[in-house]
N, C-alpha and C positions, 0 to 999 in steps of 0.2 A: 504494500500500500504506500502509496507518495503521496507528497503533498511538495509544491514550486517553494524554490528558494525563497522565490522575493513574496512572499506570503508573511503575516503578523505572526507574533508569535501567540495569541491568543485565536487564529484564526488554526493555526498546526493544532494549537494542545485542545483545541475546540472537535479538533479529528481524532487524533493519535488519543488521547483520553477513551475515547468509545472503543477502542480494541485492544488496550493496553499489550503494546509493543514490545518484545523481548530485545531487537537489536536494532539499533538505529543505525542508520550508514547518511553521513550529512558533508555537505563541502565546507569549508571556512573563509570562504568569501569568493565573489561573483565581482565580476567587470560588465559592465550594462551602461547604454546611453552615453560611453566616455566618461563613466565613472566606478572608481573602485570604492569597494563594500568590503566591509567588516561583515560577517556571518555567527565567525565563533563564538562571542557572545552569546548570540541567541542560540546558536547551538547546544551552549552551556546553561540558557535560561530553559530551555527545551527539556534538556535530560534530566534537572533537576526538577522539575516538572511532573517527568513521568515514572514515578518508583516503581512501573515494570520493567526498565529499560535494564541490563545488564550487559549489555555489549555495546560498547559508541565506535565505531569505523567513520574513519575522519578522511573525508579526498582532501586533500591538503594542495591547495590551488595559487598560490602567492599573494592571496588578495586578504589573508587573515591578518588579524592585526592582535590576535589576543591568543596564548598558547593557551590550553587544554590537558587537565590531568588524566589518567586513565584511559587512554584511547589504544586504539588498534590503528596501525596504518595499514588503509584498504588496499592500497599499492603491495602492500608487502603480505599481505590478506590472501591476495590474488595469484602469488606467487606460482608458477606454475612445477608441477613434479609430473613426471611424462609418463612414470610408472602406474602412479592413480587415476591420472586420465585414460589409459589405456582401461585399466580394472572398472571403469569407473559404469555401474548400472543402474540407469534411474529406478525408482521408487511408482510401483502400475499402480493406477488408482482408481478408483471408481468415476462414470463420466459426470456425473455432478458434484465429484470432490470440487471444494471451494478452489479455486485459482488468485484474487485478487479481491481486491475491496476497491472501491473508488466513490467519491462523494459527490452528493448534489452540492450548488454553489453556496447554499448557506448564509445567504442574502438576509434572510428573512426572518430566519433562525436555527437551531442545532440543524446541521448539517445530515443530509440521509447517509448511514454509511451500507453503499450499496458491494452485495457481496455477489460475484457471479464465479461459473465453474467452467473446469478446463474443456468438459466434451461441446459443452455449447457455446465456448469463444473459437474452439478452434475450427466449429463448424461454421461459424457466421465469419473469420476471418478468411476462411477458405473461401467461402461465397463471395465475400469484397475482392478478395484478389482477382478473381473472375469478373467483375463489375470495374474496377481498376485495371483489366488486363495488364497484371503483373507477372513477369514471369524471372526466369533466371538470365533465361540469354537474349533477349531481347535486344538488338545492339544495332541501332543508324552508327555507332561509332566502334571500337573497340574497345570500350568501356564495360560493355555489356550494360543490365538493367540498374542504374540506379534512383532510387528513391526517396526524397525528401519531403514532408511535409511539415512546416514550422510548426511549434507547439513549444508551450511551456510545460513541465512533468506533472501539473497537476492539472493537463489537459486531456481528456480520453481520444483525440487527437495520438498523444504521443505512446498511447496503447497499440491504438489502430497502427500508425508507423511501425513499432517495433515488429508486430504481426507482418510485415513485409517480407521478416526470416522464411517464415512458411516457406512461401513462394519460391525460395533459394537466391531471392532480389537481392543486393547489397541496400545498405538506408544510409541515409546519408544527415546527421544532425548538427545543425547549426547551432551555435552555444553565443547568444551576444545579443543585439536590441537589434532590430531591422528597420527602422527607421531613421539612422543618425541619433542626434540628442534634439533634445527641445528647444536649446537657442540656432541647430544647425540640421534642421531636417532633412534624412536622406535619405531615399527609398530604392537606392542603389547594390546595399553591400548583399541583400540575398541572393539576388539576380549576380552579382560576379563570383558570390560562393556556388552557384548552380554553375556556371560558367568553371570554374576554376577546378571543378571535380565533374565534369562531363553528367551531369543528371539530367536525366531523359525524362521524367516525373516530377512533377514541381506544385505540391500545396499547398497551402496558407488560410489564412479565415479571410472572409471576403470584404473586411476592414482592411485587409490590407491591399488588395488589387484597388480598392476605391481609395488609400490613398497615392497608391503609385500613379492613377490619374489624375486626382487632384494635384497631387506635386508635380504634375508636368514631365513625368519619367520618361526617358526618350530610350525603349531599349536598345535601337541602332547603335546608341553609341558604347554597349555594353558588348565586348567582344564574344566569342565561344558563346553565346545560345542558342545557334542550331542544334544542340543533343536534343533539346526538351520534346517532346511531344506528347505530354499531358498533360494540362493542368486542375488541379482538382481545388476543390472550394467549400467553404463551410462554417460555421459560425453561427451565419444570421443571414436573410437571403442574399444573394448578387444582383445589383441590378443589371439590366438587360445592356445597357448601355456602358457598362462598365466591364463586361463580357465582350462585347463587340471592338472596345476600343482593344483588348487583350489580343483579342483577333486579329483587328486590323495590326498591332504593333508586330506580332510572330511573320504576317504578310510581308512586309516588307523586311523581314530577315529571311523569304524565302520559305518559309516553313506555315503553309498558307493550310498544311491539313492540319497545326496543330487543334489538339481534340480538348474540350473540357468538359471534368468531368465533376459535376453538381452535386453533395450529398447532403443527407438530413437524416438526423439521429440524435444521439444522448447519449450522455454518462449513464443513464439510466439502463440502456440497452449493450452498454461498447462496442455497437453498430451502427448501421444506419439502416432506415425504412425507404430510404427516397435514395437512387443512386443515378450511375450514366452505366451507357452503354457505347461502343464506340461504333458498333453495327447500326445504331441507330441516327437519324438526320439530326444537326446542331439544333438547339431548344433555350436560344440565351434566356440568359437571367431564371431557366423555369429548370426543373429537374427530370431528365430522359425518363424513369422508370421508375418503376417499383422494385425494391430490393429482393434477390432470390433468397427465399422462406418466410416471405415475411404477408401475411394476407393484409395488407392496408388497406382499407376504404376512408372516404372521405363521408360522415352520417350528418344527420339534418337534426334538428333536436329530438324526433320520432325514434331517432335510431334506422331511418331510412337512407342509404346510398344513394349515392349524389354523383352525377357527371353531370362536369360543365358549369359547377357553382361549388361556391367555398361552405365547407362545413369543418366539423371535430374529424381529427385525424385520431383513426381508431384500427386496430387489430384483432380481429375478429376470431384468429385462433391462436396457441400456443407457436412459439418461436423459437429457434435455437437459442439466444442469448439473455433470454428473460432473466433476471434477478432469480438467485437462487433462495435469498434472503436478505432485511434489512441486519446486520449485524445487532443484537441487543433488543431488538424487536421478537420477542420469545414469542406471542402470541399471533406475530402476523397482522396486528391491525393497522400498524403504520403503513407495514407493505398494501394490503389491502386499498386504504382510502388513498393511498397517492394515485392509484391508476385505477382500482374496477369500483368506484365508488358511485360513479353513473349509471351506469350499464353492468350490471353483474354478469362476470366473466368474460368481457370486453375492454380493452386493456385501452384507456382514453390517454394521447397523449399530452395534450396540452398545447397540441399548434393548428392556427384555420389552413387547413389543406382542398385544394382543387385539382381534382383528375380531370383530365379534357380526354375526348374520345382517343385520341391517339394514344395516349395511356400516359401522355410525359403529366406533372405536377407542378403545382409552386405550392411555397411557404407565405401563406399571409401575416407574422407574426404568431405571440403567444394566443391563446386564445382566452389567456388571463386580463390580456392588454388591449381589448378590443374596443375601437370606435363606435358607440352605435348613438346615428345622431338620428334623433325621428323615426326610429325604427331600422333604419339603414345598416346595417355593419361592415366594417373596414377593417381589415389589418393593418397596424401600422405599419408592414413593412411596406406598401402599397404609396404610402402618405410620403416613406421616406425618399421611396425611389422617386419619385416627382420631386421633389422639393430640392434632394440635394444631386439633381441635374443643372440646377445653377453653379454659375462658376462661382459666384461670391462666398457660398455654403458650404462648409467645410462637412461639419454633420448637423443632425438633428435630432431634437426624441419631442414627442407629444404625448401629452395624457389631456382623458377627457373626465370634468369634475361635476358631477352629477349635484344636482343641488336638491334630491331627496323628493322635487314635485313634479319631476317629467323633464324635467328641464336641464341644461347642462351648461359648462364654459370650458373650450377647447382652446390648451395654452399650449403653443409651440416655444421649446429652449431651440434656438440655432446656436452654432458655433462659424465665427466666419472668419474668413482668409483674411490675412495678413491685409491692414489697411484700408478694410471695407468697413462699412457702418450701415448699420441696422438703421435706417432711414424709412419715409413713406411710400417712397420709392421702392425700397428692395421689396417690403410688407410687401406693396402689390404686386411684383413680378413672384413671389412666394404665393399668394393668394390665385393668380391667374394660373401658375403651375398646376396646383392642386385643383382648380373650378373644371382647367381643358383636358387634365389628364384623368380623373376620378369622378369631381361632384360640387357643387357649390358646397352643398352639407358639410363637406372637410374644410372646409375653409377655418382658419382657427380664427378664436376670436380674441386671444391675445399673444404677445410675439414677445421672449424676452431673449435680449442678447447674452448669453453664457460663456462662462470660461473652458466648459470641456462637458461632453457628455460621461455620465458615470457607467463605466463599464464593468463587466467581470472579467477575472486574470482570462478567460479564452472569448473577453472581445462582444458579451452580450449586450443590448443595453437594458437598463433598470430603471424602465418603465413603471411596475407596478410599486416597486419602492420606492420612487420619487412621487408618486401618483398619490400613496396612503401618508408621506409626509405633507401632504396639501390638503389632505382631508383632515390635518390633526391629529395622526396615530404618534405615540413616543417612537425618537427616531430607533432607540432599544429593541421595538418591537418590531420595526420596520428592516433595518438593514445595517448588516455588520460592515464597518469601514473596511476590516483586514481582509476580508476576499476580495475585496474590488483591485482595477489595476489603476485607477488614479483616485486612491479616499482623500487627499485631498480637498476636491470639489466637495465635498459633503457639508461641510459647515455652508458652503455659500448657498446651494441649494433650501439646508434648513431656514438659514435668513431670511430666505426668498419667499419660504412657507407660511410663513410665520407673520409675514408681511401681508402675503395673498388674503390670509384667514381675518385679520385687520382690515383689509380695503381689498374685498373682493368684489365689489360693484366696480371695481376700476378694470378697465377694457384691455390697460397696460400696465408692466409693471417696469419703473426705473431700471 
């Protein structure tokens, strides 16, 4: 079980507590953004922490700044003896022995610690790699197949990556920020580490292709990118146009079949429901298929199937990767209400999904986080992809605030580029985006200019948490800072709250 370096240390002992850990294996410090970090400490706040822990393995990485008593060097842990490798016979297990634990994000409150088993990851990793057309030798170069998908460790991203082994793929893992730093954005160094190790597969969350085109990335000028020929995506959806510009960049490198490949899943699953296919015709922004084992339909509040319109994305039979158990959940009821709490023995996942006859899908957002103005409903991802089609718009998040009598106030946060100003001017080029591309109905009805949207360490936005700090919830019971990947912005959001709840007949807020 992991949990990412750059994580709080009340966000680790908020995980590592619920399964009380015999051996930790931790680094002492991390280089990120063009800055070195101190780790040891908290590694040392960490152990002291958890009085299961009897073994600390320390990767000792130059960036520690604080020595450590009692450790193991994992370097010297790892030592290799050629005798025992040879002897060496794994341990047969049964196909639902546990494999792993991995957690939900924890935003909200105590984190899920989801437990899943070896026959049914390795059944559903096998089916991705088919869906990924991954193999061993796959080689436009002499490289053969390699693999990358960026991820942080406390991403199910960097699960699915290591699952690449299956395959006989080599993976290939980037260790550092992919953006530059904050005063010197750069959306260059992934794309020359893909470059510089011949990787033929290349994913990321789809924050980060939208901002390689926001930042103006010119991949011509990035040498060795003919290997790649797949890119895969995830997170939160793509939009269409930021698919196409990917397209069009790989065309003028020559590489005009590059393929993308779309997916949608969960920590929940350490799969996806939603994937590509490369037999299949290009589907920007939307998802080729439905994942092999997975019976997904898209249901209407009846519980009736839907093609051609957005409903609850649901699984109608058992799955290879299904949660074996919530760890500590002895009775099964947490497992229970998180997923068949609507539909008994219908596994609801939590996002508005739409199947169109050809079978490809999209993601309309959570379907926690849903627009519904006059009866209308929206995913926000729907709101996002219009809106931050403008070049001034860096990102956006929207919540809609019900005011308990039918009636509602829809407030858009943007974040905008370098030197632009939230004027009445931009309002309406925002306003007219959202009227020609969706609805008047989305139209928000107030605009505040933001410092950053709040995201989770794998890049979600936090929507409903910022949503129930406007309705008044304590922020305690709303959203833990240490998961997030910028908790900084959280005080200025609460200010904002706090304000709104004060002077909420006001159409705008400073």
């Amino acid at each position: 079980t992991m949990c990412s370096p750059d994580m709080g240390t009340p966000a680790v002992l908020d995980r590592f507590r619920q399964v009380a850990p015999k051996a930790l294996i931790a680094v002492d410090g991390v280089y990120y953004g063009g800055r070195q970090m101190d780790r040891a400490s908290t590694v040392s706040d960490i152990r002291d922490a958890l009085p299961s822990v009897t073994s600390l393995f320390l990767i000792e990485t130059g960036y520690g700044a604080t020595a450590l008593d009692g450790i193991t060097d994992f370097g010297a842990a790892q030592s290799r003896d050629d005798a025992e490798t040879a002897a060496f016979e794994p341990e047969w297990l049964p196909f639902d022995h546990p494999l792993w634990i991995l957690y939900s994000s924890g935003t909200t409150g105590l984190p899920k610690a989801i437990v899943h088993g070896h026959g049914g990851i390795i059944m559903a990793t096998c089916a991705g790699a088919l869906h990924f057309d991954l193999g061993p030798s796959y080689a436009p170069n002499s490289f053969g197949e390699r693999f990358h998908w960026y991820s942080a460790t406390g991403w199910v991203m960097w699960n699915i990556q290591a699952g690449g082994l299956l395959t006989g793929t080599t993976i290939c893992l980037y260790d550092g920020s992919p953006g530059g730093t904050k005063s010197e954005p750069d959306w260059s160094p992934l794309w020359s580490f893909a470059a510089r190790h011949g990787i033929t597969w290349f994913g990321a969350g789809a924050a980060f292709f939208s901002s390689c085109r926001k930042g103006g990335l010119d991949l011509t000028k990035i040498g060795g990118l003919n290997t790649i020929r797949a890119l895969g995506s995830t997170g939160s959806p793509l939009p269409p146009d930021v698919q196409r510009w990917g397209t069009e960049q790989f065309a003028r490198l020559d590489q005009d079949r590059v393929w993308w490949c779309n997916i949608s899943g969960g920590t929940d699953i350490a799969a996806a429901f939603l994937a590509g296919n490369p037999e299949l015709p290009p589907t920007p922004g939307r998802l080729q298929c439905r994942h092999l084992g997975s019976a997904v339909q898209s249901w209407d509040e009846e519980g009736r199937p839907l093609i051609g319109e957005v409903g609850e994305l649901v699984c109608v039979q058992p799955f290879p990767s299904m949660p074996l158990f919530f760890w500590g959940d002895e009775d099964g009821e947490r497992y229970r209400s998180s997923y068949f709490s609507k539909w008994p023995d219908i596994w609801r996942h939590g996002d508005w999904l739409q199947i169109d006859a050809d079978g490809s899908c999209s993601i309309s957002g959570r379907s926690d986080a849903t627009i519904n103005r006059h009866g209308l409903r929206m995913g926000t991802a729907d709101i996002y992809a219009a809106v931050e089609r403008l070049p001034e718009i860096a990102e956006s998040l929207v919540i809609d605030l019900e005011d308990g009598e039918g009636g509602s106030q829809l407030l858009m946060f943007v974040v905008l580029r370098e030197a632009e100003i939230l004027d009445q001017a931009l309002e309406g080029a925002i306003a007219r985006a959202i009227r020609s591309s969706l609805s008047p109905r989305f139209v928000p009805d107030a605009f505040v200019n933001a410092p950053a949207i709040p995201r989770t360490l794998s890049g979600k936005k936090q929507e409903l948490p910022i949503k129930r700090l406007f309705q008044g919830w304590a922020m305690e019971k709303v959203i833990n800072p240490d998961v997030l990947k910028n908790p900084e912005v959280i005080p200025w959001y609460l200010a904002r709250a706090r304000a709104w709840q004060e002077q909420s007949t006001q159409s705008t807020i400073a």
